[in-house]
PDB file as gemmi writes it, atoms N, CA and C in Angstrom:
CRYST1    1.000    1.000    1.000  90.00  90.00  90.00 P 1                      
ATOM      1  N   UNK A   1      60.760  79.122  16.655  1.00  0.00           N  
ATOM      2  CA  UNK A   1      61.056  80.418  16.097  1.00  0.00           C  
ATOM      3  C   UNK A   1      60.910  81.466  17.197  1.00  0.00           C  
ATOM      4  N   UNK A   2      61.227  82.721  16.654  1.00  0.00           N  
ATOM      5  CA  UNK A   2      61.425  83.456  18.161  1.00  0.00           C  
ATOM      6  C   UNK A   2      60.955  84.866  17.356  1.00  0.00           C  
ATOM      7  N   UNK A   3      60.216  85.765  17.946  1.00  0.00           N  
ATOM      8  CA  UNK A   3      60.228  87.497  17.239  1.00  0.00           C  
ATOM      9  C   UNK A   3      60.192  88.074  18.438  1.00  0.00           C  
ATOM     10  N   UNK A   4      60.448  89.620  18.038  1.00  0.00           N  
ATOM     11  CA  UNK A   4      59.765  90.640  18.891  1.00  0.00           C  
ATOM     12  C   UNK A   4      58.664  91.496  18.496  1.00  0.00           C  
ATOM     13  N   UNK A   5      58.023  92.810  19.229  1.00  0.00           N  
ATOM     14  CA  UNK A   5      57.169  93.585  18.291  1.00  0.00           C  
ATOM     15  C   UNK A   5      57.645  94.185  16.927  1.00  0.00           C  
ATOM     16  N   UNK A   6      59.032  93.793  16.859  1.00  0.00           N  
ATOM     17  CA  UNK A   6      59.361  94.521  15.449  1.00  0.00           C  
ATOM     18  C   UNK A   6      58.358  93.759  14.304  1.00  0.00           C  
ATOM     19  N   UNK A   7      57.671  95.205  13.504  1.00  0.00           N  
ATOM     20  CA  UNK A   7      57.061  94.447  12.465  1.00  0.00           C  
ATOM     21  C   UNK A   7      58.017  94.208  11.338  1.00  0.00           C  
ATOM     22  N   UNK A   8      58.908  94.478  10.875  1.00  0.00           N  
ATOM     23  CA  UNK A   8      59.947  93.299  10.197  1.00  0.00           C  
ATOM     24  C   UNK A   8      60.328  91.821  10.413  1.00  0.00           C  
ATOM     25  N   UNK A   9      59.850  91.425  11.863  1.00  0.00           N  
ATOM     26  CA  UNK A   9      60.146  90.166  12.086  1.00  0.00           C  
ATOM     27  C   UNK A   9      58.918  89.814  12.116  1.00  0.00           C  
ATOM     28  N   UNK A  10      58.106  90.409  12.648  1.00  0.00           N  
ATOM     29  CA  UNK A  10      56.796  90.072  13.691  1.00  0.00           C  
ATOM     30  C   UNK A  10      55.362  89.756  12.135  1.00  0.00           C  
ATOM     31  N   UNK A  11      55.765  90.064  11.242  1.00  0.00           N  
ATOM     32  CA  UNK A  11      54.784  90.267  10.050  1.00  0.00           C  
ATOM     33  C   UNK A  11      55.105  88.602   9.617  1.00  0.00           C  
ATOM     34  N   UNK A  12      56.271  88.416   9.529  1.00  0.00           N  
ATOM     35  CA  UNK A  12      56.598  86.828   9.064  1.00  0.00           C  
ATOM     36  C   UNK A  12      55.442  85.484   9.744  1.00  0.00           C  
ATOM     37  N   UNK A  13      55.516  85.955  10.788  1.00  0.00           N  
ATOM     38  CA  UNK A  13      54.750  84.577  11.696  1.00  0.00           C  
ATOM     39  C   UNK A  13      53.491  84.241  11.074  1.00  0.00           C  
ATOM     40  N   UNK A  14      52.484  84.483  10.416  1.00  0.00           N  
ATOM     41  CA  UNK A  14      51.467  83.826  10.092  1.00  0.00           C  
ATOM     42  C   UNK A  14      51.849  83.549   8.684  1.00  0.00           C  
ATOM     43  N   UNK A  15      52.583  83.679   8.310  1.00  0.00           N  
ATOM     44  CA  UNK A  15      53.117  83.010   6.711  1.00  0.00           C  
ATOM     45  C   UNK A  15      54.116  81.931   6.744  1.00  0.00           C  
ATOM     46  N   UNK A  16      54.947  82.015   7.831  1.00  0.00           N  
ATOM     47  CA  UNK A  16      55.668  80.827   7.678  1.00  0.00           C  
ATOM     48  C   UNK A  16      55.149  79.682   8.756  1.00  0.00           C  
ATOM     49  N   UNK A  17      54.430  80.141   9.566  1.00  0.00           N  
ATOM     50  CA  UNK A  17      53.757  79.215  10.333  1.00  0.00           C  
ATOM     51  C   UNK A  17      52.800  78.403   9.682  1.00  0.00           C  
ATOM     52  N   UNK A  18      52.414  79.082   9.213  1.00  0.00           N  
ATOM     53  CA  UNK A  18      51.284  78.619   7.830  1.00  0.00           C  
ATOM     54  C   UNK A  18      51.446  77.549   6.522  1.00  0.00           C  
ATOM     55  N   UNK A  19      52.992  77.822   6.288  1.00  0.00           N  
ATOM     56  CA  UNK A  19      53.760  76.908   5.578  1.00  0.00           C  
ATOM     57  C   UNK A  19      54.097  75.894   6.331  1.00  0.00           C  
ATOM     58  N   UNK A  20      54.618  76.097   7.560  1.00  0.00           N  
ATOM     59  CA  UNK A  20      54.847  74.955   8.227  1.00  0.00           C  
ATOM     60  C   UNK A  20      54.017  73.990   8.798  1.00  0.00           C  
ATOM     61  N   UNK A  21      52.837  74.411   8.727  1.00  0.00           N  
ATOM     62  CA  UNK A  21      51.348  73.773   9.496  1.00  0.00           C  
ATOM     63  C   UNK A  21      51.044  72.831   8.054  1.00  0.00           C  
ATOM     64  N   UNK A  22      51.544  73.514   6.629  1.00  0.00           N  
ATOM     65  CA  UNK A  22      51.184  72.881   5.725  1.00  0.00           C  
ATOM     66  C   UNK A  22      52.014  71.486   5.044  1.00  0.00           C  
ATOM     67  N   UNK A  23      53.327  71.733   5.580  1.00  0.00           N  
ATOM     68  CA  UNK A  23      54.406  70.918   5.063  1.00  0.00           C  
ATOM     69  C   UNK A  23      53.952  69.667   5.680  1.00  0.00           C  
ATOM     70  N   UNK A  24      54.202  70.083   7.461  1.00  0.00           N  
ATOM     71  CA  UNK A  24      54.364  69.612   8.346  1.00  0.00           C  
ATOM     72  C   UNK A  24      53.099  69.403   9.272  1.00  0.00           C  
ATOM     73  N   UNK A  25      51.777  68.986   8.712  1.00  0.00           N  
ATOM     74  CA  UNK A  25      50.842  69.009   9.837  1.00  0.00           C  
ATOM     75  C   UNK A  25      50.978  68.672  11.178  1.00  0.00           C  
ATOM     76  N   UNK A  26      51.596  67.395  11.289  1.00  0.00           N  
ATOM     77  CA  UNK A  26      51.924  66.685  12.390  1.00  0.00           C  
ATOM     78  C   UNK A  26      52.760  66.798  13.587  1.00  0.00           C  
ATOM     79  N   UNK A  27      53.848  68.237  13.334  1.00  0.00           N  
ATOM     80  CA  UNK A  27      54.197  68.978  14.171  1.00  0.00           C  
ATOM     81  C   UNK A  27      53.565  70.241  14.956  1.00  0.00           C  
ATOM     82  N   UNK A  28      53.970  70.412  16.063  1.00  0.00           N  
ATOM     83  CA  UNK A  28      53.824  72.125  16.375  1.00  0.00           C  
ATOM     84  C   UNK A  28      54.808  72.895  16.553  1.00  0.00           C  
ATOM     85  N   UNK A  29      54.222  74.233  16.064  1.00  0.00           N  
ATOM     86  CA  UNK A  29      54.515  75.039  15.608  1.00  0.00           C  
ATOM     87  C   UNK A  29      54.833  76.175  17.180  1.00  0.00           C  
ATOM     88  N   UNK A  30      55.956  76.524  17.290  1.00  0.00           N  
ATOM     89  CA  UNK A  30      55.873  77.045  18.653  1.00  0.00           C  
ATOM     90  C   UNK A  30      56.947  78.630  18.508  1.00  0.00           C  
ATOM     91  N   UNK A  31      56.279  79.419  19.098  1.00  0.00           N  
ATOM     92  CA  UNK A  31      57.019  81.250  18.711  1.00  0.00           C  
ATOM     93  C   UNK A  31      56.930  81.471  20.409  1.00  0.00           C  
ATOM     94  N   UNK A  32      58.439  82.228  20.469  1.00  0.00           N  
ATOM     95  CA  UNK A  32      58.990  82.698  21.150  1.00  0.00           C  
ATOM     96  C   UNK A  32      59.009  84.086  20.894  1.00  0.00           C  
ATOM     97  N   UNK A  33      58.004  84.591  22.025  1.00  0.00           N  
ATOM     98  CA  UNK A  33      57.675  86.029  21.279  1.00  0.00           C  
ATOM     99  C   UNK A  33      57.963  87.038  22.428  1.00  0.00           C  
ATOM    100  N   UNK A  34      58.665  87.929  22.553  1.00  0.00           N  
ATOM    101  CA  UNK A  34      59.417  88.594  23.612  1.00  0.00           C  
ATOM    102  C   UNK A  34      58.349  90.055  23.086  1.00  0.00           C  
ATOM    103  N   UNK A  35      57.468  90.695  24.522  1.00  0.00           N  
ATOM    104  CA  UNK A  35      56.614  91.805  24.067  1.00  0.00           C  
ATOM    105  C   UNK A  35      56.289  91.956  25.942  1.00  0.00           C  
ATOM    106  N   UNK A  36      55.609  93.231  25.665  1.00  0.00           N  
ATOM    107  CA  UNK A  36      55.103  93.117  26.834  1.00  0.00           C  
ATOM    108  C   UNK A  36      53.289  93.083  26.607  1.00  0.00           C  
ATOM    109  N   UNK A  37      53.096  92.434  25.599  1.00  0.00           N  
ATOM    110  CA  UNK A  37      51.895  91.999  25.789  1.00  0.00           C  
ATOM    111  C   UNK A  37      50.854  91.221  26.261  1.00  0.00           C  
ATOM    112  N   UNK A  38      49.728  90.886  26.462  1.00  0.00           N  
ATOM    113  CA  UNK A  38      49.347  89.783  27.359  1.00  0.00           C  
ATOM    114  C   UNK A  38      48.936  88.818  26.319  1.00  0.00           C  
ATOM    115  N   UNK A  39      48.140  87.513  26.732  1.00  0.00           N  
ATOM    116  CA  UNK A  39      47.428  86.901  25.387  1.00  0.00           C  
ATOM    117  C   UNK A  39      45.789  86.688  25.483  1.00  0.00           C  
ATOM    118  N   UNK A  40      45.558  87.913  26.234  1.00  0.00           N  
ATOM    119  CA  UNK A  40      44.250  88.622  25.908  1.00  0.00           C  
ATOM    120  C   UNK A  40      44.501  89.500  24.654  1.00  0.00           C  
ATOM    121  N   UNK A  41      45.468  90.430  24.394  1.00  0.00           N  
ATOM    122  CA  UNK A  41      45.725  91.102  23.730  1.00  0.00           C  
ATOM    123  C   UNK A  41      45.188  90.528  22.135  1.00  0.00           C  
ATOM    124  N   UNK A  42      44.521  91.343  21.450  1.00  0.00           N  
ATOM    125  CA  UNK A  42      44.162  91.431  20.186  1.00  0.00           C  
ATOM    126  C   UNK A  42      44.786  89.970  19.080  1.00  0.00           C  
ATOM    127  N   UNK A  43      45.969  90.875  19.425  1.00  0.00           N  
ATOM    128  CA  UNK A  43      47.254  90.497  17.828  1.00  0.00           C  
ATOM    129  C   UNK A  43      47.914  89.304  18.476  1.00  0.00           C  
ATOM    130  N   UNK A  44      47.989  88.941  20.051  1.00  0.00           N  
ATOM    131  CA  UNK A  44      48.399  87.714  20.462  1.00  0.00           C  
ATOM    132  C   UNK A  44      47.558  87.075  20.077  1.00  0.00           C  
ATOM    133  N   UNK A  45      45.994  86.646  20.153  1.00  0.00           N  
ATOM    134  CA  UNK A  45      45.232  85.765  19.962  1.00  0.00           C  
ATOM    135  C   UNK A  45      45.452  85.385  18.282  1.00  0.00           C  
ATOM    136  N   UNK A  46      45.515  86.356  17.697  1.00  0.00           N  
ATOM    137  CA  UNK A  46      45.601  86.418  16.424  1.00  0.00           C  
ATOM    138  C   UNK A  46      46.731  85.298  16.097  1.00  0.00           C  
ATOM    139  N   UNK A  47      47.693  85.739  16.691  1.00  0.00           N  
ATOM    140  CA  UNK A  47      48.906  84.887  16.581  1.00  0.00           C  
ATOM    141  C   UNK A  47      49.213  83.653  17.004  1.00  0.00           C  
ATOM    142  N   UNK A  48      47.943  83.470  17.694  1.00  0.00           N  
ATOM    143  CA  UNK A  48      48.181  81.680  18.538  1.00  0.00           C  
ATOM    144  C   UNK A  48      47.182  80.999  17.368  1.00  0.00           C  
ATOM    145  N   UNK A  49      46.403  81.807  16.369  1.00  0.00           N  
ATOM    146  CA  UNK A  49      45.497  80.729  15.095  1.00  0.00           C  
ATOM    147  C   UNK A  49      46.866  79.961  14.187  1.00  0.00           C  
ATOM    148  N   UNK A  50      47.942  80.407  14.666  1.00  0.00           N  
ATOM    149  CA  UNK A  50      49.197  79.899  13.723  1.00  0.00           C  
ATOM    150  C   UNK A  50      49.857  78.944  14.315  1.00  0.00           C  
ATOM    151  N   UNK A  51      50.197  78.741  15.682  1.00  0.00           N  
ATOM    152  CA  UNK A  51      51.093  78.009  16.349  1.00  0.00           C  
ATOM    153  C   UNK A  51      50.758  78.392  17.863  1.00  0.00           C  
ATOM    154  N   UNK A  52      51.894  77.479  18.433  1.00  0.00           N  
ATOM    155  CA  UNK A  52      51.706  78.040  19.871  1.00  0.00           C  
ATOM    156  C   UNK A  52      52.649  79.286  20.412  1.00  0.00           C  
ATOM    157  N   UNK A  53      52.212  80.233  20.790  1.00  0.00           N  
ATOM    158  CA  UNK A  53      52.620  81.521  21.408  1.00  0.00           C  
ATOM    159  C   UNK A  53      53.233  81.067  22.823  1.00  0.00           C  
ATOM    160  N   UNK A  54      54.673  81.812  23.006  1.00  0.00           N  
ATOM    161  CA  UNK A  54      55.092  81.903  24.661  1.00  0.00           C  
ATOM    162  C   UNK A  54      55.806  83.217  24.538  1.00  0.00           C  
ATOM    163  N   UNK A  55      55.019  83.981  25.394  1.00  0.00           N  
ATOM    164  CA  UNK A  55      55.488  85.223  25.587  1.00  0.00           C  
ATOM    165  C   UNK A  55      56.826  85.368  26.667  1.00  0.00           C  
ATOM    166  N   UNK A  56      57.720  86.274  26.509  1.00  0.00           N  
ATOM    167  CA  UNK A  56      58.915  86.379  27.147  1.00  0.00           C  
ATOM    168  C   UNK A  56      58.437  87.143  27.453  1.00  0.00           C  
ATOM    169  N   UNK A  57      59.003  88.226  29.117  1.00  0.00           N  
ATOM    170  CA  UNK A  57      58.846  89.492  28.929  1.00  0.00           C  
ATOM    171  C   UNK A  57      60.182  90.431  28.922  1.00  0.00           C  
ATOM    172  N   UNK A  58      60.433  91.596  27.952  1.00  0.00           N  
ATOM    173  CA  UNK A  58      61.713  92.058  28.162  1.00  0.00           C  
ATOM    174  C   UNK A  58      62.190  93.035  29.561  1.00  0.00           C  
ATOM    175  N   UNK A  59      63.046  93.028  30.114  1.00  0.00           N  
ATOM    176  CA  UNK A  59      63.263  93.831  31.317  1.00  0.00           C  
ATOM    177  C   UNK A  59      63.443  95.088  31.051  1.00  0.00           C  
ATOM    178  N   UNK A  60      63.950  95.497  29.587  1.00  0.00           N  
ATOM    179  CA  UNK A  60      64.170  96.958  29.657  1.00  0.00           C  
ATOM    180  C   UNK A  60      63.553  97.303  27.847  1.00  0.00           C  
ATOM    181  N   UNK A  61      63.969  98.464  27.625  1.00  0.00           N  
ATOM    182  CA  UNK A  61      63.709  98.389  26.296  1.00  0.00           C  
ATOM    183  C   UNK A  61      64.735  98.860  25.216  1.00  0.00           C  
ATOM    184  N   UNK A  62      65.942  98.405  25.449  1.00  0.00           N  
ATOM    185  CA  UNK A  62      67.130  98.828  24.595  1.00  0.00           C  
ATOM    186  C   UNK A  62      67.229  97.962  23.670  1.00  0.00           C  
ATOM    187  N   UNK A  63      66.595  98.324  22.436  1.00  0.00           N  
ATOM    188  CA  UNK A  63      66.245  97.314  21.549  1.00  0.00           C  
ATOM    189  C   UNK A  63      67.589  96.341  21.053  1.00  0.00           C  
ATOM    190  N   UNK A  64      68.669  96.622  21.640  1.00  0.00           N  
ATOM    191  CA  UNK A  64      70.017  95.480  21.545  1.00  0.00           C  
ATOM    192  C   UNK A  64      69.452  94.545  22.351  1.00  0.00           C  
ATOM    193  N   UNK A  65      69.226  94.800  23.388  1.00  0.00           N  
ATOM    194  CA  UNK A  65      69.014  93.708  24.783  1.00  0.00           C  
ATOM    195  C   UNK A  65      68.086  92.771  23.982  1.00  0.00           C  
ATOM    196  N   UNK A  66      67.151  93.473  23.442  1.00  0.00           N  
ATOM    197  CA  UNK A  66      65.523  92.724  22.782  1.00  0.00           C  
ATOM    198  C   UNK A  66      66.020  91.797  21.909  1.00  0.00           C  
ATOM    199  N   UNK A  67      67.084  92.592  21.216  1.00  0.00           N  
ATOM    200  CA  UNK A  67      67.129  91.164  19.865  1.00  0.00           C  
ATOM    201  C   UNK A  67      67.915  89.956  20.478  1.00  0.00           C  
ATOM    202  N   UNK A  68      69.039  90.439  21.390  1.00  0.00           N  
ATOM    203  CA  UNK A  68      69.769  89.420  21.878  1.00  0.00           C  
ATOM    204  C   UNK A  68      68.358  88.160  22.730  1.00  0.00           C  
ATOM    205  N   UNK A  69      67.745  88.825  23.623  1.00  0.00           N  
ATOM    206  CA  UNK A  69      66.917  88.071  24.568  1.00  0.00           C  
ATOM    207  C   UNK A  69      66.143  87.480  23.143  1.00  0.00           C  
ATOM    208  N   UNK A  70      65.899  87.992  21.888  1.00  0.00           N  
ATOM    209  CA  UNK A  70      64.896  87.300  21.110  1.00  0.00           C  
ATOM    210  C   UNK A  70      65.649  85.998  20.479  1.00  0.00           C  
ATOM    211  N   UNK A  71      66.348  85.892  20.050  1.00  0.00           N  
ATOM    212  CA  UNK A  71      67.713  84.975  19.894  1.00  0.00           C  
ATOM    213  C   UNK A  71      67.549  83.874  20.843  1.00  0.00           C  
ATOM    214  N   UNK A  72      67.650  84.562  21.982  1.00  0.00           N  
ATOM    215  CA  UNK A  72      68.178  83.416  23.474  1.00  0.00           C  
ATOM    216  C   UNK A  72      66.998  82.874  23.564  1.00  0.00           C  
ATOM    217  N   UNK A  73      65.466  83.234  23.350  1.00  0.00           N  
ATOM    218  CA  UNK A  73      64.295  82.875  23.730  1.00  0.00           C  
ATOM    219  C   UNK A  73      63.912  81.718  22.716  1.00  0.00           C  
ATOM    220  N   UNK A  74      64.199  81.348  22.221  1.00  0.00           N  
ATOM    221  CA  UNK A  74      64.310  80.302  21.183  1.00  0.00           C  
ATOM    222  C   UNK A  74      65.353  78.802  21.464  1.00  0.00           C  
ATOM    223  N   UNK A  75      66.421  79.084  22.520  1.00  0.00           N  
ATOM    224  CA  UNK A  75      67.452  78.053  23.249  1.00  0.00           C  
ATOM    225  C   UNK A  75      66.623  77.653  24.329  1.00  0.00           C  
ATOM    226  N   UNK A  76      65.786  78.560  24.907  1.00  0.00           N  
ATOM    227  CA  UNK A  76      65.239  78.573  26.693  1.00  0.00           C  
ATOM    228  C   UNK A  76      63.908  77.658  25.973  1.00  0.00           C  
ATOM    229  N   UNK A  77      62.996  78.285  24.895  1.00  0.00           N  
ATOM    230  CA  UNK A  77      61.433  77.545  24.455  1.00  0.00           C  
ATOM    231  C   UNK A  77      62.036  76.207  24.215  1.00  0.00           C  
ATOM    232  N   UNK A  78      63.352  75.697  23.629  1.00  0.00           N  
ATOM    233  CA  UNK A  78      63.177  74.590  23.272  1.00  0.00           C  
ATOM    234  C   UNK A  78      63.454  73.627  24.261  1.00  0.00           C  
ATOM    235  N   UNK A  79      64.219  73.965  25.339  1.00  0.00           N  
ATOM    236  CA  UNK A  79      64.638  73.322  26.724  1.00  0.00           C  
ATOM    237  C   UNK A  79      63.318  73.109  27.950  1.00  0.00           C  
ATOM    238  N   UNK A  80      62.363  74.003  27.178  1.00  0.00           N  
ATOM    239  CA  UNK A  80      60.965  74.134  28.167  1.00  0.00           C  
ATOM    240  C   UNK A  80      60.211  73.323  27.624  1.00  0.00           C  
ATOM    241  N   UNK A  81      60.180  72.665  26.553  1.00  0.00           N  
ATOM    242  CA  UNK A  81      59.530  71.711  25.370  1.00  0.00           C  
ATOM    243  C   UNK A  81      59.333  70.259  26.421  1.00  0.00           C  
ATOM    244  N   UNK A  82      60.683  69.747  26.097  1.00  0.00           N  
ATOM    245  CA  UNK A  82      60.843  68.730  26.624  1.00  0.00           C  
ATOM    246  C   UNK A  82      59.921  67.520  26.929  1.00  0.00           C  
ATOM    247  N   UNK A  83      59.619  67.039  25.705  1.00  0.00           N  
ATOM    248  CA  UNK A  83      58.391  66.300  25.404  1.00  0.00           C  
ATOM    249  C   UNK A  83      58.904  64.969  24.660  1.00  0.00           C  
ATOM    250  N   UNK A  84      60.363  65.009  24.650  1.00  0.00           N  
ATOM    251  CA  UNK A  84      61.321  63.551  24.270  1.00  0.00           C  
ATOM    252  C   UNK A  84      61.317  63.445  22.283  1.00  0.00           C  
ATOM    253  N   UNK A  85      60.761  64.987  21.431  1.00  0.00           N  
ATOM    254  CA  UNK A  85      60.975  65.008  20.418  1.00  0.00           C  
ATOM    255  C   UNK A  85      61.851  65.669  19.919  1.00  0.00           C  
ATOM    256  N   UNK A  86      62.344  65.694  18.776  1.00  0.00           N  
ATOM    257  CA  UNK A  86      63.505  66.528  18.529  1.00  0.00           C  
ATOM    258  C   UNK A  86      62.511  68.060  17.986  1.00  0.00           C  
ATOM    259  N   UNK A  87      63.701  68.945  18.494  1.00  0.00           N  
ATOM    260  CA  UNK A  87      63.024  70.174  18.599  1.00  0.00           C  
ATOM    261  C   UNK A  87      64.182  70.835  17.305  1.00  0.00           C  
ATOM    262  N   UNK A  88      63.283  71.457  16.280  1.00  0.00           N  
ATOM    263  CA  UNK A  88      63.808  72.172  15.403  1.00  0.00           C  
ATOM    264  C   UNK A  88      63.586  73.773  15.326  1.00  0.00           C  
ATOM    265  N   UNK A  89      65.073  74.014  15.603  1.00  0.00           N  
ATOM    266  CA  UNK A  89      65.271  75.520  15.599  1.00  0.00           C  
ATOM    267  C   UNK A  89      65.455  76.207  14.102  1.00  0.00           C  
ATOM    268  N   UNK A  90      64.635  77.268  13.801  1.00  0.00           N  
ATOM    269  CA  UNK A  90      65.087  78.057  12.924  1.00  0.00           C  
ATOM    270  C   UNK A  90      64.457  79.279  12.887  1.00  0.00           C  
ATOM    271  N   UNK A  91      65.102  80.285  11.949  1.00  0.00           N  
ATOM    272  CA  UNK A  91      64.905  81.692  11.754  1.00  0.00           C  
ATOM    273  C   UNK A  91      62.960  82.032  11.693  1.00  0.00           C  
ATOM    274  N   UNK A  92      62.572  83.065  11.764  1.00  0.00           N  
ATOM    275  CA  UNK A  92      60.899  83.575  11.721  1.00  0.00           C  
ATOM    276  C   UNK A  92      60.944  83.819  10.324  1.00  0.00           C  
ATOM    277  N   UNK A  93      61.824  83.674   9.285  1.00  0.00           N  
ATOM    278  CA  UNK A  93      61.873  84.150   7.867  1.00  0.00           C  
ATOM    279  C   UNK A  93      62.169  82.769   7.336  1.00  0.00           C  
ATOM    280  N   UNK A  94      62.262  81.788   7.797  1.00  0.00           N  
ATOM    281  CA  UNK A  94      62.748  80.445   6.921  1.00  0.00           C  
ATOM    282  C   UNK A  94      61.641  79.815   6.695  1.00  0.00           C  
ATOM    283  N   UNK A  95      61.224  79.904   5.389  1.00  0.00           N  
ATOM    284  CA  UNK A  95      60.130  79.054   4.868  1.00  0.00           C  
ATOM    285  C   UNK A  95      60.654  77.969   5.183  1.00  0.00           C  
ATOM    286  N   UNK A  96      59.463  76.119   5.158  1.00  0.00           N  
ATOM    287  CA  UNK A  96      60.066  75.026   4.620  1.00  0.00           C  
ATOM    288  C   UNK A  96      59.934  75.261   3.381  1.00  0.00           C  
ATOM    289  N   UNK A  97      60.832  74.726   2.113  1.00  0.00           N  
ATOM    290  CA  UNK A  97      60.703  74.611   0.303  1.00  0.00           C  
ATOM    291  C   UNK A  97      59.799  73.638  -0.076  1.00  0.00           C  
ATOM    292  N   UNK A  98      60.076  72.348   1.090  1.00  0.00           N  
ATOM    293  CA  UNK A  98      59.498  71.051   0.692  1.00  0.00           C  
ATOM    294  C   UNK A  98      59.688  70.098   1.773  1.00  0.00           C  
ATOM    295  N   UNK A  99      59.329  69.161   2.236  1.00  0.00           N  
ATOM    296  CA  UNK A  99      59.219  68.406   2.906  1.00  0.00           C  
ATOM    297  C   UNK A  99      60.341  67.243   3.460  1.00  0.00           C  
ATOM    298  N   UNK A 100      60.324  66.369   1.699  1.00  0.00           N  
ATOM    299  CA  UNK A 100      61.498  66.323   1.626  1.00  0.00           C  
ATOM    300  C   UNK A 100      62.787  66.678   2.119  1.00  0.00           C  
ATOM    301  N   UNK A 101      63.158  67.770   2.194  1.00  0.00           N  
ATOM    302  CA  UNK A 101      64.357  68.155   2.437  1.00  0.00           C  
ATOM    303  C   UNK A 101      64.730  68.534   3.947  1.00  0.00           C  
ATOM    304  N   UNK A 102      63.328  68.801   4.975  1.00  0.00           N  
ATOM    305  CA  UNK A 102      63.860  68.766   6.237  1.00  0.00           C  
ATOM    306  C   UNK A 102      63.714  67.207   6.550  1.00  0.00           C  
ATOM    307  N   UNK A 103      62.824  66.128   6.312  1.00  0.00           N  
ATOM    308  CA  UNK A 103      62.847  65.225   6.530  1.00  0.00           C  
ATOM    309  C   UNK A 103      64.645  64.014   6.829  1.00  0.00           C  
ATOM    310  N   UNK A 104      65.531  64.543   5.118  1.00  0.00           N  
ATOM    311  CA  UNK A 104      66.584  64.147   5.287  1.00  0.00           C  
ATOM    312  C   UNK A 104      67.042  65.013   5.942  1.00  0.00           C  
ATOM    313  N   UNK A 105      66.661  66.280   6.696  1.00  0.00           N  
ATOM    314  CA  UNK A 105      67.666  67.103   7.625  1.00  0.00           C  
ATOM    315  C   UNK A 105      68.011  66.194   8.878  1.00  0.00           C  
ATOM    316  N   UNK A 106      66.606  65.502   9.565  1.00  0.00           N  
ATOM    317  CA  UNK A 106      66.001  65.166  10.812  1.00  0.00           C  
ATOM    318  C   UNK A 106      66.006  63.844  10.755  1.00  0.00           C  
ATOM    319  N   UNK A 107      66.360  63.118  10.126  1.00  0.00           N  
ATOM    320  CA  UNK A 107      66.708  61.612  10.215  1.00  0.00           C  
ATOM    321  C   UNK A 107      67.632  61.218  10.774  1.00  0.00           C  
ATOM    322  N   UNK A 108      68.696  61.494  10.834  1.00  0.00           N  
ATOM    323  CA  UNK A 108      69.942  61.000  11.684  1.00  0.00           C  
ATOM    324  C   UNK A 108      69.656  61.571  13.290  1.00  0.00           C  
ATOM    325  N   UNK A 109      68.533  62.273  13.314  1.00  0.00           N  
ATOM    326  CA  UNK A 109      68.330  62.857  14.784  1.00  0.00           C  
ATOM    327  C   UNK A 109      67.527  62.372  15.627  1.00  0.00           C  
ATOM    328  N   UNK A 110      68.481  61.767  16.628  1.00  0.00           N  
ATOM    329  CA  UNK A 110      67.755  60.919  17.664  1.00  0.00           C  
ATOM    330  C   UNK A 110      66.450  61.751  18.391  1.00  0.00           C  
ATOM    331  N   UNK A 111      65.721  61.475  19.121  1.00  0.00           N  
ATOM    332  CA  UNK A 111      64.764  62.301  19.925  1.00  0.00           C  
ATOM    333  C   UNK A 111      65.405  62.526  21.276  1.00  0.00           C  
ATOM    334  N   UNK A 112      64.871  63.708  21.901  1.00  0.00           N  
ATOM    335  CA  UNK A 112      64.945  64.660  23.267  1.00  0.00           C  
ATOM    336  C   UNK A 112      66.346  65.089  22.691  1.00  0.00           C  
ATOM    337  N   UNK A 113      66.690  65.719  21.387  1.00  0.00           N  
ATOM    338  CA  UNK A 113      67.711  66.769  20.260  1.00  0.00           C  
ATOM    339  C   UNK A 113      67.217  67.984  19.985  1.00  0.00           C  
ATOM    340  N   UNK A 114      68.002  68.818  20.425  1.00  0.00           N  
ATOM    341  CA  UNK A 114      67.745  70.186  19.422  1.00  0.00           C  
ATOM    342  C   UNK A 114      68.545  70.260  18.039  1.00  0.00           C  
ATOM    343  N   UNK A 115      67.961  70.308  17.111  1.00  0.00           N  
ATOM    344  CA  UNK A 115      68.687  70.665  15.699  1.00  0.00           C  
ATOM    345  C   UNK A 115      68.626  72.060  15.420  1.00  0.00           C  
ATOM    346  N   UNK A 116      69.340  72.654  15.223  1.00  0.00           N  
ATOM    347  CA  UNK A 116      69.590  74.017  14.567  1.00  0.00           C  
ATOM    348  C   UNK A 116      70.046  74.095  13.128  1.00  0.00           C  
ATOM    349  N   UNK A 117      68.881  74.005  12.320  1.00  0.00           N  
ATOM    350  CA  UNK A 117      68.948  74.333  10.530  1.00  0.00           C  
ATOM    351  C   UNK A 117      69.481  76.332  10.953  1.00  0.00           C  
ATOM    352  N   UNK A 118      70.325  76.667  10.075  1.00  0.00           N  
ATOM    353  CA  UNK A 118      70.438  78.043  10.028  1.00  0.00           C  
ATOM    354  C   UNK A 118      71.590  77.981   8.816  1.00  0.00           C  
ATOM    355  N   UNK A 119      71.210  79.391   8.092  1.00  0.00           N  
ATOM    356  CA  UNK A 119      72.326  79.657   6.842  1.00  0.00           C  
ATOM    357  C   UNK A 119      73.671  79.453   7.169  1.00  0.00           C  
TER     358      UNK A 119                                                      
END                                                                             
């Protein structure tokens, strides 16, 4: 998953991470988080009790550039993974429903795959 400091996106991460830690114990949970914060910072630490945190940093602050780089930072985290599992991409707002149902998502998917679930 990927956010920025927007708190419209940025409020999601400990709820769906949370769901996903619950569906899915046996995975991790990994955010692509574009800020110029450090992970001394407060609300980063806060945010790594959910998953694993990788901070991007943005070059400018034209919040077009931000969402695009927040987007792209989610193609780049999963290519930096590279741990020979299949890496599942999706939105900071996509609950799992049930277990079940990503399970038959991710079955036909060989490992060292990116899958992209999206509406």
């Amino acid at each position: 998953m990927s956010t920025d400091d927007r708190p419209e996106t940025l409020e999601f991460w400990p709820f769906v991470a949370s769901a996903w830690n619950t569906w899915y114990p046996e995975i991790s949970i990994e955010l692509a988080y574009v800020t110029n914060k450090s992970f001394d910072d407060p609300e980063v630490k806060h945010m790594a009790k959910f998953g694993n945190v990788h901070i991007f940093r943005p070059t400018d602050s034209d919040q077009t550039r931000i969402n695009f780089l927040t987007e792209m930072c989610k193609f780049i985290l999963s290519s930096m993974i590279g741990d020979g599992s299949i890496c599942l991409m999706t939105n900071i707002n996509s609950f799992p429903m049930n277990r079940e149902g990503y399970s038959k998502s991710t079955e036909p998917v060989t490992n060292e795959r990116v899958l992209i679930l999206n509406n």
